[in-house]
N, C-alpha and C positions, 0 to 999 in steps of 0.2 A: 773738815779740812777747809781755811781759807784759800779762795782764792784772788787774784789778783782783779777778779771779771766783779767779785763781788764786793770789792775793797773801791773800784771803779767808779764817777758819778758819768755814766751813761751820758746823759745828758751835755755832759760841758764835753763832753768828748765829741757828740754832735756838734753842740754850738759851735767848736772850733773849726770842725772839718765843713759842716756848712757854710761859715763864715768863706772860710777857702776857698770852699767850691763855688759860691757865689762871684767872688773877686775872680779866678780862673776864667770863669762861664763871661764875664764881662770883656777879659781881654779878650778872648778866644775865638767873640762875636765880632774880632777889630781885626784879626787877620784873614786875611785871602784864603780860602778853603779851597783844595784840590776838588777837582768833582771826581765822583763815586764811580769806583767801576762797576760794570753790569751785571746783576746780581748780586749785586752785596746791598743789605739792607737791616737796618736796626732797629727791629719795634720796638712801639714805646711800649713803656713797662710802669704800673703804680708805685715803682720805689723809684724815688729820686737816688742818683750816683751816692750823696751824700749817706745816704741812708745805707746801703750798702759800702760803701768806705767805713763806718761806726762799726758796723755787725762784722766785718772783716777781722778791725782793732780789736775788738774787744775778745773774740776767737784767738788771735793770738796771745792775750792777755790772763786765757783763759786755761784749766787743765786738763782741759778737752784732749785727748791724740786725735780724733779725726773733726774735721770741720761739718760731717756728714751729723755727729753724737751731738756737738754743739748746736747746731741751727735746729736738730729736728725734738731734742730733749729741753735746750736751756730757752731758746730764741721761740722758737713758734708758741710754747704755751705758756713761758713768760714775757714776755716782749712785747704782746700785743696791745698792748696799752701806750707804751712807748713808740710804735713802729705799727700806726693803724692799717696799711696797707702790704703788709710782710704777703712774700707770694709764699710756692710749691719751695720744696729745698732743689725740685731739678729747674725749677726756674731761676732761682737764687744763683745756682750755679752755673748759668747761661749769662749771669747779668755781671760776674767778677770778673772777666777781664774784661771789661771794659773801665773797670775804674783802675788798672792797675796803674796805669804811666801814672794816674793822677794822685794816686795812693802813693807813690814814691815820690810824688813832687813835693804834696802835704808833707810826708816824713821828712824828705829832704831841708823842710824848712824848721825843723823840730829839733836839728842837732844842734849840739851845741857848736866851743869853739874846736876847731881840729887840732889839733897838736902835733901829727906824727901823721903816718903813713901807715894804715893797717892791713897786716896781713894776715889770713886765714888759713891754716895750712891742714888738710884733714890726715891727720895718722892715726893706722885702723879704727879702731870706732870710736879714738878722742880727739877734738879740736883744740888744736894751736891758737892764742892769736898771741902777737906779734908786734910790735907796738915800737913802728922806728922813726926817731925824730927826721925832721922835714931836714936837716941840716948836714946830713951823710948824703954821701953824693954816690958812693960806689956800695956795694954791697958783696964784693969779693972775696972777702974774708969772711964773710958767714957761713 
């Protein structure tokens, strides 16, 4: 069975989301930081954000059902070469959200043009979407 994780070039997947992260990490150093309230602290970790945003994407990209099968089957004993400093899968999963805002912002920069207004609607276990042009203004009649 192909999957989509293996059809993937890893690599350009990093290059872009590093690229990102590097430009993010530049403005980010330009504004005013609130200071830390007491007890809150964030060790540092041998995987850069970057690197953990990739191994993220690629798990969705993949046909993995748990993120648990992914990281400890596909990711630790092939990846290593790619990802020299890959941690534990419980520390892996200590280090994701902290990239999430920025894993949505990279995304956020990844769509294309919008066309319409999408909506998700879940009914029993099938998903709707919904797809209403920007140009309706009421929605009353639906």
């Amino acid at each position: 069975m192909s999957t989509i994780v293996s059809r993937l070039d890893i690599t350009q997947i990093f290059c872009d989301v590093d690229d990102f992260y590097k430009q993010w990490e530049g403005l980010w150093q330009q504004v005013p930081q609130l200071p830390s309230t007491t007890g809150e602290r964030r060790s540092k970790s041998r995987m850069c954000l970057s690197e953990v945003m990739t191994i993220v994407i690629a798990f969705h990209g993949s046909s993995y059902r748990t993120f648990k099968d992914f990281y400890t089957l596909h990711v630790l004993p092939g990846w290593r070469g790619a990802f020299p400093n890959l941690v534990s899968y419980t520390r892996f999963v200590e280090l994701m959200p902290w990239c999430l805002m920025l894993l949505c912002c990279f995304l956020h920069t990844r769509t294309g043009e919008i066309l319409g207004l999408v909506l998700l609607i879940r009914l029993q276990l099938m998903f709707v979407i919904i797809v209403v042009p920007m140009h309706i203004k009421c929605l009353k009649d639906w």
